[in-house]
N, CA, C and O of each residue as an XYZ file, in Angstrom:
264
protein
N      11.374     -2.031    -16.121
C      10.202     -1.202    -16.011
C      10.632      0.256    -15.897
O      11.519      0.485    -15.074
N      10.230      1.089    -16.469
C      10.511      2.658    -16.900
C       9.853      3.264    -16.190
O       8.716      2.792    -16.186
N       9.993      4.401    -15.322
C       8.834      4.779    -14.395
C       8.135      6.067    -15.577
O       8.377      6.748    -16.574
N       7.196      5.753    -14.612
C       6.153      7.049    -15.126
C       5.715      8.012    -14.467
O       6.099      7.975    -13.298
N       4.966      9.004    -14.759
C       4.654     10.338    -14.008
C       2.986      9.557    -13.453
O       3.071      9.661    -12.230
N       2.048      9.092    -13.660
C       1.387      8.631    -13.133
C       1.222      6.634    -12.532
O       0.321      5.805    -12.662
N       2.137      6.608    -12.107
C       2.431      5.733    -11.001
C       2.907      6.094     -9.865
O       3.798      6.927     -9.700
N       2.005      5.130     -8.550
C       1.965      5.748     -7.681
C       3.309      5.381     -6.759
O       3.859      4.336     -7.108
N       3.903      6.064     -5.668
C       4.840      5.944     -5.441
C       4.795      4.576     -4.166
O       5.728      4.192     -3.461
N       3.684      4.179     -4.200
C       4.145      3.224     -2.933
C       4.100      1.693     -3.676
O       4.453      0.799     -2.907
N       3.683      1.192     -5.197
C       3.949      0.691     -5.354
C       5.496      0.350     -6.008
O       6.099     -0.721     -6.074
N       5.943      1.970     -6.543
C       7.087      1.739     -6.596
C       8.117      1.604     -6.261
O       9.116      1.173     -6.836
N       7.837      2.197     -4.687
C       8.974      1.812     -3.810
C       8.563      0.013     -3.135
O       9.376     -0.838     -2.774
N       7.436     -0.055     -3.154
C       7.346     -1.559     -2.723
C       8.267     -2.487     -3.772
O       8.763     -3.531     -3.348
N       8.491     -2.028     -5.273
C       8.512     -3.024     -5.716
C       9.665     -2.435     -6.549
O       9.762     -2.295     -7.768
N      10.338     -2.193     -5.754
C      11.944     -1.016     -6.403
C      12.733     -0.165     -5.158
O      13.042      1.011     -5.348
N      12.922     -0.589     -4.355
C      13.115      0.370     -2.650
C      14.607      0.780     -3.335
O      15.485      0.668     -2.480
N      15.052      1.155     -4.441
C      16.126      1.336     -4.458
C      15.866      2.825     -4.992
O      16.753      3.648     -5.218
N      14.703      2.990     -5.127
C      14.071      4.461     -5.609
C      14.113      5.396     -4.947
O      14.240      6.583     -5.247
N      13.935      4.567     -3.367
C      13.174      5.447     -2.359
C      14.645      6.471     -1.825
O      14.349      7.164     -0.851
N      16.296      6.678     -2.361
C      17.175      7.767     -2.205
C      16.881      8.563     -3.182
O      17.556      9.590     -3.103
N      16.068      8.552     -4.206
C      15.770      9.872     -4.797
C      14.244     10.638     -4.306
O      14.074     11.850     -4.433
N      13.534     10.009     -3.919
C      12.703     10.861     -3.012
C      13.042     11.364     -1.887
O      12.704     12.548     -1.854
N      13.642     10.968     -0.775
C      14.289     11.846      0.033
C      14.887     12.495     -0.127
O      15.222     13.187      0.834
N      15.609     12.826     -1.766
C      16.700     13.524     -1.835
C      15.674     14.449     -2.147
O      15.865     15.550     -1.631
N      14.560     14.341     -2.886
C      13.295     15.588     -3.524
C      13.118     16.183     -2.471
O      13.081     17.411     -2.392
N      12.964     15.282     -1.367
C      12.186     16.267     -0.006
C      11.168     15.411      0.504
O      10.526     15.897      1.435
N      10.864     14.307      0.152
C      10.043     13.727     -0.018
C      10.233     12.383      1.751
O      10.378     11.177      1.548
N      10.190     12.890      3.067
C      10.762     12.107      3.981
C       9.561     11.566      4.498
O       9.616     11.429      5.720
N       8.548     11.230      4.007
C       7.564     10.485      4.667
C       6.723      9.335      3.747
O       5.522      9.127      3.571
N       8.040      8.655      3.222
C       7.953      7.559      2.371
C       6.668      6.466      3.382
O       6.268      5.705      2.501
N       6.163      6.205      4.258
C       5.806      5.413      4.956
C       4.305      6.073      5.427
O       3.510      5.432      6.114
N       4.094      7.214      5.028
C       2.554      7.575      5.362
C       1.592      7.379      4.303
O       1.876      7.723      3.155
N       0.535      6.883      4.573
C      -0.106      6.431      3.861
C      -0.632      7.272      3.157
O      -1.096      6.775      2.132
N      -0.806      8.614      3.271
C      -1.270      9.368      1.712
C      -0.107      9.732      0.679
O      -0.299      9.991     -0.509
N       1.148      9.710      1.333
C       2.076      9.810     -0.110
C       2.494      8.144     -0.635
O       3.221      7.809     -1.571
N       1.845      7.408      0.211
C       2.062      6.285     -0.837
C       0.798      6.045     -1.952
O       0.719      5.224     -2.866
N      -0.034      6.958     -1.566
C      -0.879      6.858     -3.121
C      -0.713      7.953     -3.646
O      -1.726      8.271     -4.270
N       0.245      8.854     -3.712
C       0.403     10.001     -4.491
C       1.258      9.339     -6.041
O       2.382      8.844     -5.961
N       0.889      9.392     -6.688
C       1.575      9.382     -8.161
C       2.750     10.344     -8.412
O       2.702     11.530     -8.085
N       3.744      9.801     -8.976
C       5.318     10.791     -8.884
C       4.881     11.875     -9.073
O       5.147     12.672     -8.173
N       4.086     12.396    -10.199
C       3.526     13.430    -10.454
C       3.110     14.894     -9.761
O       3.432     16.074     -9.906
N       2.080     14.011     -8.810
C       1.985     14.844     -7.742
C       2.655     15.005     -6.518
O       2.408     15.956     -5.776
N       3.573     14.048     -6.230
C       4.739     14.385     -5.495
C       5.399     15.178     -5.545
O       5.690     15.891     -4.585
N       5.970     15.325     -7.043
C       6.555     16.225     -7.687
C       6.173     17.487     -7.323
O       6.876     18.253     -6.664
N       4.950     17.747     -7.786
C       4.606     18.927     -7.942
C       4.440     20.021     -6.104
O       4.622     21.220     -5.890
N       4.040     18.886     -5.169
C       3.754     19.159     -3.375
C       5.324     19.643     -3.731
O       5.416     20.792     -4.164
N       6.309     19.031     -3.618
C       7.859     19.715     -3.719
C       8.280     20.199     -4.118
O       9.443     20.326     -3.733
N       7.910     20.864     -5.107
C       7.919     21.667     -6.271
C       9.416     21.157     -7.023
O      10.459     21.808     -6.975
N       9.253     19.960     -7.653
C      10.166     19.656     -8.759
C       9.949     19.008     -9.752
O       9.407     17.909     -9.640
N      10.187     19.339    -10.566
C       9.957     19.074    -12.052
C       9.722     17.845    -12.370
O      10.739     17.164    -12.240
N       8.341     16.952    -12.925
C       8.185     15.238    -12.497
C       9.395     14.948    -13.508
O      10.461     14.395    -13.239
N       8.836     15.611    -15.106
C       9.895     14.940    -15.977
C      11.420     15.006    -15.903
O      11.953     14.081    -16.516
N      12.158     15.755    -15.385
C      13.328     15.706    -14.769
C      13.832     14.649    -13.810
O      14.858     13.969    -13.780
N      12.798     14.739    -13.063
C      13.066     13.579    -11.901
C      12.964     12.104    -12.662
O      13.909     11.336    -12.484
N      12.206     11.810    -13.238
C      11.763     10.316    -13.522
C      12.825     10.188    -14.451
O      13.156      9.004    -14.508
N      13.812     11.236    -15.553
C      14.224     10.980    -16.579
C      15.392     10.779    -15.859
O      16.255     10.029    -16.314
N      15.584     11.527    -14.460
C      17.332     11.097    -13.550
C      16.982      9.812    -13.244
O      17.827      8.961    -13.524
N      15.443      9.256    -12.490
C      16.051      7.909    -12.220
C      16.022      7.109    -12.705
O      16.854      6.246    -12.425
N      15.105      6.881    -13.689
C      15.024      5.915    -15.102
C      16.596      5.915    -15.574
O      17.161      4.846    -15.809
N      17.392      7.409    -15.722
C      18.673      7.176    -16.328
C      19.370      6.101    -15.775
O      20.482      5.798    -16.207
N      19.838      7.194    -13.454
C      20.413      6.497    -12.868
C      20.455      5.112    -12.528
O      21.447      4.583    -12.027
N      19.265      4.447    -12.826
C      18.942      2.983    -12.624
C      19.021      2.389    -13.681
O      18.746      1.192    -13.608
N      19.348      2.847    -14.837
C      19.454      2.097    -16.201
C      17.923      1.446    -16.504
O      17.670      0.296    -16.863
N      17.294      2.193    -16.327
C      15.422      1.868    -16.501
C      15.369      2.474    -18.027
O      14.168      2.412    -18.291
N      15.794      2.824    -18.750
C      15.381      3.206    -20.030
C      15.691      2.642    -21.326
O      15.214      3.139    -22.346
């Protein structure tokens, strides 16, 4: 499964927790509150100000998702 810019991040860490070291590495340390688990990478991205398509294209790489 290839991630996308609109999927939300708590199903993808539910169902991929191997994701969840590149969001902390974004900035992203409140993997467990319930409004960034319905935030879509997208807008994660953007609250942290980093680039979605950059990000999804490192971990899709780093995970061999592509």
């Amino acid at each position: 499964m290839k991630l996308e810019k609109n999927m939300t991040i708590g199903d993808v860490v539910d169902q991929m927790p191997e994701v969840a070291p590149f969001l902390l590495e974004m900035g992203m340390h409140c993997l467990g509150c319930p409004a960034s688990r319905m935030e879509t990478f997208e807008q994660a991205c953007m609250v942290h100000g980093v680039n979605p398509d950059e990000m999804l294209e490192r971990i899709n790489t780093q995970l061999g998702l592509e």
